[in-house]
PLY file of the C-alpha trace (Angstrom):
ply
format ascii 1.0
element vertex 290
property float x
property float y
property float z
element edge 289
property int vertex1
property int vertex2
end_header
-21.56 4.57 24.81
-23.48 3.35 22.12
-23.16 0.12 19.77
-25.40 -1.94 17.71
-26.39 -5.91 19.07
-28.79 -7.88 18.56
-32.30 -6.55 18.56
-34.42 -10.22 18.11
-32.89 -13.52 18.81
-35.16 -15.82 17.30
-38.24 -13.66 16.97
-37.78 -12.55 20.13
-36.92 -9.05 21.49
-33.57 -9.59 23.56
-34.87 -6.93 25.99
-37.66 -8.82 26.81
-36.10 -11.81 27.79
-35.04 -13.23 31.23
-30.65 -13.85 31.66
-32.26 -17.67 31.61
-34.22 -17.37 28.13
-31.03 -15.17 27.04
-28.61 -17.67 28.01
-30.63 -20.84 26.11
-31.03 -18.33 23.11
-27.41 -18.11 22.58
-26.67 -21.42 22.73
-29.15 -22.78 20.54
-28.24 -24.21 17.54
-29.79 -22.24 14.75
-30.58 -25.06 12.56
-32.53 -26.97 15.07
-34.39 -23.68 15.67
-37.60 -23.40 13.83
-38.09 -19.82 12.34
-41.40 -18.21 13.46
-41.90 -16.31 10.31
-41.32 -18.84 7.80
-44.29 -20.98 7.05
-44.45 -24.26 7.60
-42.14 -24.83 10.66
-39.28 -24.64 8.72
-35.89 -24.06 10.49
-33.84 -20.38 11.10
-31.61 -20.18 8.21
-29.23 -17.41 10.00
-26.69 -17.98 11.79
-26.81 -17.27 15.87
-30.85 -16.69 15.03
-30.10 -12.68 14.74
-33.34 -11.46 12.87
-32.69 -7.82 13.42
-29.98 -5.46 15.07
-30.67 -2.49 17.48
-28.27 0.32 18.88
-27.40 0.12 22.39
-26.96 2.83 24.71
-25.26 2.00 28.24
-25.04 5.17 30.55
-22.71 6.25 32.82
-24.28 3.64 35.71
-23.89 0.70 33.24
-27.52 0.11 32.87
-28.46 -0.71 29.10
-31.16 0.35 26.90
-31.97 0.13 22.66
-32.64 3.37 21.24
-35.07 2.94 18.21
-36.36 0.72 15.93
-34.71 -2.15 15.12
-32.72 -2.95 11.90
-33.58 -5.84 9.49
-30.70 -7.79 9.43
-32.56 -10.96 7.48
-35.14 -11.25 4.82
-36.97 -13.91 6.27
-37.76 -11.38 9.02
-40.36 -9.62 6.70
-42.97 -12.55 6.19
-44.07 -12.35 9.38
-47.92 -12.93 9.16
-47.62 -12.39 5.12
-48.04 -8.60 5.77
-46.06 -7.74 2.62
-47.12 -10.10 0.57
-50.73 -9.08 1.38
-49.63 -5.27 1.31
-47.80 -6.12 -2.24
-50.91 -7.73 -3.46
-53.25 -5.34 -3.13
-51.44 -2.65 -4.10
-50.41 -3.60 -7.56
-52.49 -7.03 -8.28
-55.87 -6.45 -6.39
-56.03 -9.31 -3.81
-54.62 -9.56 -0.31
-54.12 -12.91 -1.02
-51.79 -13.46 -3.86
-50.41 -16.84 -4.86
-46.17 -16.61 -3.80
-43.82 -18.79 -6.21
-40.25 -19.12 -5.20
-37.18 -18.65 -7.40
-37.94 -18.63 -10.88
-36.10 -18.78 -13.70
-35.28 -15.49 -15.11
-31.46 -15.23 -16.59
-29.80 -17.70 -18.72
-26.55 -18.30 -20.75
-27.90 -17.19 -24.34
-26.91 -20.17 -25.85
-29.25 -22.50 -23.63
-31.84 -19.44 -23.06
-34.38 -21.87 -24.04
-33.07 -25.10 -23.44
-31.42 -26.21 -20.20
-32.83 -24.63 -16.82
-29.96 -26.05 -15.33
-27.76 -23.29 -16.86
-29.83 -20.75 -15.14
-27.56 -17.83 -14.06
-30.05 -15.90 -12.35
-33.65 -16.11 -10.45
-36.43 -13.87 -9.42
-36.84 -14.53 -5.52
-40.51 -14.48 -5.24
-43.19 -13.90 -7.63
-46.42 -12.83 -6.62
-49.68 -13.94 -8.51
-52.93 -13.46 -8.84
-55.03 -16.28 -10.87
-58.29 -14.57 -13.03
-60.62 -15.79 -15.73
-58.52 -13.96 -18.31
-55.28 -15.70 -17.51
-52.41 -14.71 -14.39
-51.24 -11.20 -13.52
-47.92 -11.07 -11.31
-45.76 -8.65 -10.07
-41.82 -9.76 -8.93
-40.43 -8.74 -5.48
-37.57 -8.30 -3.95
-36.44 -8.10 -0.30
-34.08 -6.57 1.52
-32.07 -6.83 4.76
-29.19 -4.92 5.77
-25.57 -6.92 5.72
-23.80 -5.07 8.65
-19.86 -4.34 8.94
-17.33 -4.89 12.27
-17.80 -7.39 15.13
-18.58 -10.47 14.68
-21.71 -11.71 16.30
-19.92 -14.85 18.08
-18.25 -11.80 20.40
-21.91 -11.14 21.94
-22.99 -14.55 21.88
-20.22 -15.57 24.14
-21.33 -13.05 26.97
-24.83 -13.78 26.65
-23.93 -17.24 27.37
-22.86 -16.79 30.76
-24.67 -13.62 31.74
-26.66 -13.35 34.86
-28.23 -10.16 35.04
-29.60 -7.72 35.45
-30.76 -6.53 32.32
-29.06 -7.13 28.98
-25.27 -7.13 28.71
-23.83 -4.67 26.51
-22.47 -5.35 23.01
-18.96 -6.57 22.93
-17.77 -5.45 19.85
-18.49 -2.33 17.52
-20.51 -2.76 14.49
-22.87 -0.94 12.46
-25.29 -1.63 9.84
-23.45 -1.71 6.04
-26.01 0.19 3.86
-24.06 0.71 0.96
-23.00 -2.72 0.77
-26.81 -3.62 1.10
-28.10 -0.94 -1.39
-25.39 -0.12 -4.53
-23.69 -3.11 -3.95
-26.24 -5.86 -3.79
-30.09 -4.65 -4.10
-29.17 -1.80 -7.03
-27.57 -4.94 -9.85
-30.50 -6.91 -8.89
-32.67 -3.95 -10.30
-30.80 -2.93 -13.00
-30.62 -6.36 -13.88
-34.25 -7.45 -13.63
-35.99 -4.02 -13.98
-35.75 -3.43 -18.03
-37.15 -6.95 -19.10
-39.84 -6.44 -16.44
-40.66 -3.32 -18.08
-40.68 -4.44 -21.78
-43.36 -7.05 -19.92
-45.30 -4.67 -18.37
-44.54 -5.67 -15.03
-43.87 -3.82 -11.96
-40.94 -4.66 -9.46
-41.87 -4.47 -5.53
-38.94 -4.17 -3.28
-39.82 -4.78 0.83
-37.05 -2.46 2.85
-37.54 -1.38 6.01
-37.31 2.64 7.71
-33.60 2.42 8.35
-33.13 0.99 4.88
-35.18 3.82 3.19
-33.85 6.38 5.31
-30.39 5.79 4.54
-30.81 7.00 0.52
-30.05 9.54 -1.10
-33.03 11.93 -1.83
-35.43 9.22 -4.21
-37.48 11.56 -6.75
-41.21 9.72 -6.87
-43.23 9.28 -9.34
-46.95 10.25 -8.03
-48.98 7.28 -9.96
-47.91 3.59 -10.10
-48.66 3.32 -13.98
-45.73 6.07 -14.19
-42.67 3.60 -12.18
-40.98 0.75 -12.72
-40.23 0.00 -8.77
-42.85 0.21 -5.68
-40.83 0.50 -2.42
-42.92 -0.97 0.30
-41.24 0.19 3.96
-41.63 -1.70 6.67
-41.07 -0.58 9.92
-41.46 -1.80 13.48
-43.68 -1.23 16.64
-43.10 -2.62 20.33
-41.58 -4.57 21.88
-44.70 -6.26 23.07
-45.34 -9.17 24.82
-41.69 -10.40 24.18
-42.03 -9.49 20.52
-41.45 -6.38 17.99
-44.08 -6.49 15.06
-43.95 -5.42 11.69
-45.69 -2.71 10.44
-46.64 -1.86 6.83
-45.71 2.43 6.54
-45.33 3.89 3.06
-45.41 2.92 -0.35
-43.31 5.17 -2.64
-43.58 5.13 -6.45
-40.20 5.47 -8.47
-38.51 4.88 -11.95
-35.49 2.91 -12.18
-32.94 5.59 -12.98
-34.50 7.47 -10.10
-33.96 4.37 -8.02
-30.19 4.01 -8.92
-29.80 7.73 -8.10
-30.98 7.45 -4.70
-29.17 4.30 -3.69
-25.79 5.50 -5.18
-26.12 9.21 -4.10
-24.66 10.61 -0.75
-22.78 13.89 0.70
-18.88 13.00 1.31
-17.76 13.84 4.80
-15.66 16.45 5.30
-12.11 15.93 5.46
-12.33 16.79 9.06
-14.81 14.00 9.51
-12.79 11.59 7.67
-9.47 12.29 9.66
-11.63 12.17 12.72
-12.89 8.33 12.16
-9.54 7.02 10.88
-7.95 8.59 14.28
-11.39 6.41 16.18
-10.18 3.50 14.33
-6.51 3.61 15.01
-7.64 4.00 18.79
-10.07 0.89 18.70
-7.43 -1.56 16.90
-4.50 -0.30 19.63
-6.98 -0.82 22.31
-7.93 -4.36 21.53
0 1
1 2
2 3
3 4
4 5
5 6
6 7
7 8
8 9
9 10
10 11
11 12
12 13
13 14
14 15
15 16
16 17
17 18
18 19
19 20
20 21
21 22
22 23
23 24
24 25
25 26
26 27
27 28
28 29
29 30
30 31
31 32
32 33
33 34
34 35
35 36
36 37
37 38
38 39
39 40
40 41
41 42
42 43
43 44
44 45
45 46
46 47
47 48
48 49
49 50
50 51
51 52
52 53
53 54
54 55
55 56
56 57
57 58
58 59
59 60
60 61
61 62
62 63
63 64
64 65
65 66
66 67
67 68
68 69
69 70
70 71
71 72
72 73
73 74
74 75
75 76
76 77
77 78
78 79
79 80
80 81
81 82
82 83
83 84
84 85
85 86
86 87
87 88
88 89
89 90
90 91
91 92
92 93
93 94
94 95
95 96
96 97
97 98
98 99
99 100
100 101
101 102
102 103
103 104
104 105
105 106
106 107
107 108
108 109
109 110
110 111
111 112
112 113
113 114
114 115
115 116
116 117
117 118
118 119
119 120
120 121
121 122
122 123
123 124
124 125
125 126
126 127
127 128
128 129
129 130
130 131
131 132
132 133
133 134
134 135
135 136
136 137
137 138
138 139
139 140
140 141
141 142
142 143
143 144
144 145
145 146
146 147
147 148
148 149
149 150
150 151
151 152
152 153
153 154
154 155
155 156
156 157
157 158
158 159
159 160
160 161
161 162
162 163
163 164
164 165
165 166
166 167
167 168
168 169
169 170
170 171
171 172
172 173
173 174
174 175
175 176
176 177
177 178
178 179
179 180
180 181
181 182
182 183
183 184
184 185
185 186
186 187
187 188
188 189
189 190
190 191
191 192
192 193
193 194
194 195
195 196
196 197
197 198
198 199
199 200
200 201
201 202
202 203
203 204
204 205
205 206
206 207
207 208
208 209
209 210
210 211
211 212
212 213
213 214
214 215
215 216
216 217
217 218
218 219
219 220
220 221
221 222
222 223
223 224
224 225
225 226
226 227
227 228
228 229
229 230
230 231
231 232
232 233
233 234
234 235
235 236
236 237
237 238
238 239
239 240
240 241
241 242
242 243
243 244
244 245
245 246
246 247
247 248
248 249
249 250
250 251
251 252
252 253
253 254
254 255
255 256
256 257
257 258
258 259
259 260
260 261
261 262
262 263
263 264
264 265
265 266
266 267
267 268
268 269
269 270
270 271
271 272
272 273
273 274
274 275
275 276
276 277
277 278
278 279
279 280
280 281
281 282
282 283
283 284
284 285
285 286
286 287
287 288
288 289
């Protein structure tokens, strides 16, 4: 059997921890939590702490094991030790150590698109800079996690809670990473949004995904020099877990337009109507089961 659970509670790889350090994990309050990738001590801002998911495999004995990397569930999860921002910076602004501003103003209602920053209808998330003799050069970035679709975390929470051992307990519920509502749904309106200003500016567009992310696209056609794309994809994956703890790796930088972009996040095969039939029937079974 296989299902996807929580890969990092915390920061911390659930495989790694003790049934006691699992059992105060779940029932910490998320809030009173501090985040260890934000900077600053600032607290977790997802609920249950769930930084990433993982799919579990429990075999025929009932011993449980995750099988690959883990899946980036929140955003937060990738400024862990400023490795993309560095990677960002040097890539398309020349320093490892660019200057980050937070949520500025981008969008507005025309009729106050000068005026009133309070009728601000949409925000770049970060902006990176870099500060020079002739004036600032900047890039904007995005970053993206994966939503995820099915059980609801609470279901897993609860066993951890009282579990005991050995090992980790097995997901309770079935869920599975939501990609297109993550990629067409969210992360491609941002860029089509954003993307043709930035270009009339000059500007380049970083997005941070990570492997499972990237992976999960269409065929992307790349552009082989960055003075050629609008978008620089920076994938992130994952190595460990060790000492308690999964780290963040930087692995490819891929080049692409915008309209190459949208075609990648949007395309896909359709199943077969075998397939199809085959996963309502799977469905139908789960709902009269539970």
């Amino acid at each position: 059997m296989r299902r996807f659970g929580a890969a990092e509670l915390f920061g911390q790889a659930v495989v790694s921890l003790t049934p006691d350090e699992l059992r105060r994990s779940a029932s910490s309050g998320y809030r009173e939590s501090e985040c260890p990738f934000r900077a600053g001590g600032k607290p977790c801002s997802k609920r249950g702490g769930v930084c990433s998911l993982a799919l579990f495999e429990q075999d025929e004995a009932g011993a449980v094991r995750i099988v690959g990397m883990p899946v980036t569930t929140c955003p937060n999860r990738f400024l862990e030790g400023n490795k993309a921002f560095a990677w960002v910076g040097e890539t398309l602004l020349g320093t490892r150590d660019p200057r980050v501003v937070s949520e500025v103003s981008f969008l507005m209602t025309d009729e106050h698109a000068s005026a009133n920053l309070e009728d601000e209808v949409g925000r770049i998330d970060k902006v990176l800079v870099s500060i020079r003799e002739c004036g600032i050069v900047w890039c904007a970035l995005e970053m993206q996690a994966v939503y995820f679709s099915g059980g609801k975390m609470e279901d897993d929470f609860a066993l951890m809670r009282d579990w005991r051992g050995p090992g980790v307990p097995f997901p309770a519920k079935h869920r599975r990473p939501d990609y297109r509502s993550s990629g067409p749904k969210r992360l491609m309106p941002q860029l089509q949004i954003k993307v043709p200003t930035l270009r009339r500016w000059g500007r380049k567009m970083a997005v941070v995904v990570d492997k499972s992310f990237w992976e999960s696209l269409a065929e992307v056609r790349r552009v082989e020099h960055l003075s050629n794309s609008d978008i620089a994809w920076f994938i992130m994956d994952y190595e460990g877990p060790e000492n308690g703890r999964y780290r963040i790796a930087c692995s490819e930088v891929v080049f692409t337009t915008l309209e190459n972009a949208v075609e990648g996040l949007t395309g896909g095969t359709p199943v077969t109507l075998e397939q199809f039939e085959r996963a309502i029937h799977e469905k139908l079974a789960r709902s009269e089961a539970t």
